[in-house]
C-alpha positions, 0 to 999 in steps of 0.5 A: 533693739538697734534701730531703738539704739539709734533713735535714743542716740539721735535724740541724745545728739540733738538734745545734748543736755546740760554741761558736766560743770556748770558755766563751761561752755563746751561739753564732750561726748562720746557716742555711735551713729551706724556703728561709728564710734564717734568722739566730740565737743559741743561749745556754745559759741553764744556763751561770753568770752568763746573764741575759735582759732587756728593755731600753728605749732611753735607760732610758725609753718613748717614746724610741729607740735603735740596737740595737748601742748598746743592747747596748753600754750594756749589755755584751750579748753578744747583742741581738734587737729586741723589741716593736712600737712607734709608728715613725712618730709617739710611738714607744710600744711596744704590749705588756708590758715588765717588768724585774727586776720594775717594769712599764713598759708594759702590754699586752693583745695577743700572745703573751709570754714571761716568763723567771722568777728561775732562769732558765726561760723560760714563754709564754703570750697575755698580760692584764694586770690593774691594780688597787689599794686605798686605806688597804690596802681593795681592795673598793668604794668603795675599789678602783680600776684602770687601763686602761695603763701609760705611753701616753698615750690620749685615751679620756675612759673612760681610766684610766693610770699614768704611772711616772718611765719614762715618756719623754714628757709626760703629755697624757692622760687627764688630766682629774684627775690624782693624784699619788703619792709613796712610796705617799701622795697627795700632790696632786689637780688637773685637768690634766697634772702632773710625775710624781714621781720617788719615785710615779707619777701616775694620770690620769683621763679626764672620763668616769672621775671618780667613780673619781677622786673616792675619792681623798684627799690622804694617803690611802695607795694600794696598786697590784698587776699581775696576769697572766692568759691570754687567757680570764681564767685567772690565769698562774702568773707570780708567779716572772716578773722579766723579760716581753717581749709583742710578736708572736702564740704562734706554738709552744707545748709543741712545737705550732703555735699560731698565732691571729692572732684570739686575738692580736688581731692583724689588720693585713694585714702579718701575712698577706703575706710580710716578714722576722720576728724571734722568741724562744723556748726549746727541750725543753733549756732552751736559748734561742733568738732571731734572724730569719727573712725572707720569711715569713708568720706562719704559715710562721713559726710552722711554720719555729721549730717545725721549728727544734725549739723547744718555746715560741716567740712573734714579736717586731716585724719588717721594718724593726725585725728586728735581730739583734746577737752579739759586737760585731757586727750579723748583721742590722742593722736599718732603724731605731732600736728602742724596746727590745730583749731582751739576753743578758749574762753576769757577769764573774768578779767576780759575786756571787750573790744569795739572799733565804730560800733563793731564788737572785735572777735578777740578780748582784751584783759586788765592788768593791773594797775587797771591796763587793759591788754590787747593780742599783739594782733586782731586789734590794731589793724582794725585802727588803720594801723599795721602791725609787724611781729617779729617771733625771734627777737620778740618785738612788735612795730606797731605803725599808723599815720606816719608814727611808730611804736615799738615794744618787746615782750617783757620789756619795761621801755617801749621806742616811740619815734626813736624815743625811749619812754618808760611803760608802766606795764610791760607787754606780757605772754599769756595763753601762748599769746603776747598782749601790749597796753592798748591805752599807750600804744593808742595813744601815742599814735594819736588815738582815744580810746574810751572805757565804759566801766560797766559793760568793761569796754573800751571803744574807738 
């Protein structure tokens, strides 16, 4: 009667049916497989308007939040927890978290999964590179790297870019500490220092000063992020907006490839049993993310294999495990959460996007009278232009070609070359998230956007 049991889950699992509500393109179900209670979404990531994303609690690192009011800030119809973080001391989240494109942290452990612009879902045992140049040389005595994105680290050999997300104070390294703002150094000092809301700072430890000594106030500084596997071998990520790096590859291509030695990952909770969340994709493209309790890692892996998924890694667990689904917990988690990945889906305002022929992961929405709106960021950079968002003062600085834009949300004036200019519409917050009118910025940055009423478009 069991196996009979098991057989008419599987098949449930892989033949889902139809959504409770008609149009909803997500479903959630509640089911076992080998006697693990199991709680999960299915989202249709071919449905219009579906976008996967990391979110920080509070917009920042370091910070906390509930799961369910993340979700609300963000109008998500589905939210998993995401990333391992400090619960009991700085609550500094341990793997990469990208969104729409800007890193927040960095990390060099786990498995990842980076969903690209059109939607597809990719894994891999993600590094993370942090190299620049400075005045546009890359080559010695002109490159530099970093070690980590917002944490702080006590190493004196430590090299770390502190971003205007980062939600604590700089502590260390910060033995010199350079300042950037809009791609220049704008300061050299000893100590830790307020980082910009238009750069970041660089912090050095003692034991990295001749790295911080090729530095300059005005020098120009440029900064990239690369991707590679856990044996160098760059990824090829480049199509990648959105990454959340968090617990081991557990399935790759449909095989089980758990490697907790690989993953780095060698704490004893990973080899006792405890409640696990996890996402990942299947042959159909459809997503999947939820939890599963009393497991062990690798009874993990081998449960989401059977779940029929083709990619899959482990997110954070026990008490962080939380999975939220139209308006409701279907697993409330023990405390509040550093980030979590959010399903949402456009309403029928959304507008579409399209930079040379490519169709951008992140819409767009009209606001009346007629104003299409874009995400402070995800649009722009695609442009050539760079965006700095300060979360304090609300501001975003929008420059390109030598020309800047300068808006406030809520704000009914936006500065154009140190110009007032009135706005007939306002940048607004909707979903947690702050949109600008696309058509003035653009074009007072000398862009032409194009719109194409019947597939509600705007192209470049």
């Amino acid at each position: 009667m069991r196996q009979l049991l098991s057989i008419v889950i599987a098949l449930f699992m892989f033949f889902p049916g139809t959504p409770a509500s008609a149009g909803v393109p997500a479903s959630f179900y509640a089911v076992e497989v080998d006697g693990h209670p199991i709680s999960m979404v299915n989202v249709d990531l071919s449905s219009p308007g579906v976008q996967i994303r990391p979110m920080l609690a509070n917009g920042r690192t370091g910070q906390t939040a509930d799961l369910a009011s993340m979700a609300k800030a963000s109008g998500a119809l589905a939210a998993v927890n995401g990333t391992f973080f400090n619960a009991y001391s700085d609550m500094t989240s341990w793997g990469t978290i990208m969104a729409d494109g800007v890193l927040y942290r960095a990390g060099n452990a786990g498995g990842a999964v980076g969903i690209t612009a059109d939607g597809r879902v990719k894994v891999a045992r993600l590094r993370v590179r942090i190299e620049g140049g400075i005045n546009g040389i890359e080559t010695w005595p002109n490159n530099w790297y970093a070690w980590d994105v917002n944490r702080n680290v006590e190493d004196p050999q430590a090299v770390v870019i502190f971003t205007p997300s980062f939600g604590q104070a700089i502590q260390a390294p910060a033995g010199t500490t350079v300042t950037i703002r809009q791609g220049r150094v704008a300061a050299i000092q000893a100590g830790p220092v307020q980082i910009p809301s238009d750069g970041y700072v660089i912090g050095f430890g003692r034991g990295a000063g001749e790295i911080a000594s090729r530095f300059a106030v005005g020098d120009s500084v440029q900064l990239r992020y690369t991707f590679a596997d856990e044996k160098g071998n760059r990824l090829d990520w480049d199509d990648v907006r959105h990454i959340v790096q968090a617990g081991p590859l557990l399935v790759r291509d449909g095989k089980d490839v758990l490697d907790l030695a690989a993953d780095q990952m060698k704490e004893p909770k990973f080899f006792t049993k405890a409640s696990w969340s996890f996402i990942g994709v299947k042959p159909d493209g459809t997503l999947t993310m939820g939890t599963v309790s009393g497991v062990t890692m690798a009874e993990m892996a081998r449960t989401v294999q059977k779940l029929g998924l083709r990619d899959a890694i482990g997110l954070d667990g026990n008490a962080s495990c939380g999975l939220y689904y139209s308006g409701e917990y279907k697993v409330r988690p023990g405390r509040k959460l550093s980030n979590c990945i959010v399903v949402t889906v456009d309403g029928e305002d959304s507008v579409r996007i399209r930079v040379g022929g490519t169709l951008l992961p992140v819409n767009g929405y009209l606001s009346r009278p007629g104003t299409t709106m874009v995400p402070v960021r995800g649009v722009l950079e695609h442009l050539g232009a760079t965006v700095f968002w300060d979360q304090r003062e609300r501001k975003a600085t929008v420059l390109l070609n030598g020309r800047e834009v300068v808006l406030r949300s809520g704000g009914k004036e936006a500065v154009v070359d140190g110009q007032v200019v009135p706005l007939q519409v306002a940048p607004e917050v909707r979903n947690g998230r702050t949109f600008i009118p696309l058509r003035f910025v653009s074009e007072n940055l000398g862009l032409k956007p194009n719109w194409d009423q019947e597939t509600r478009t705007v192209s470049f």
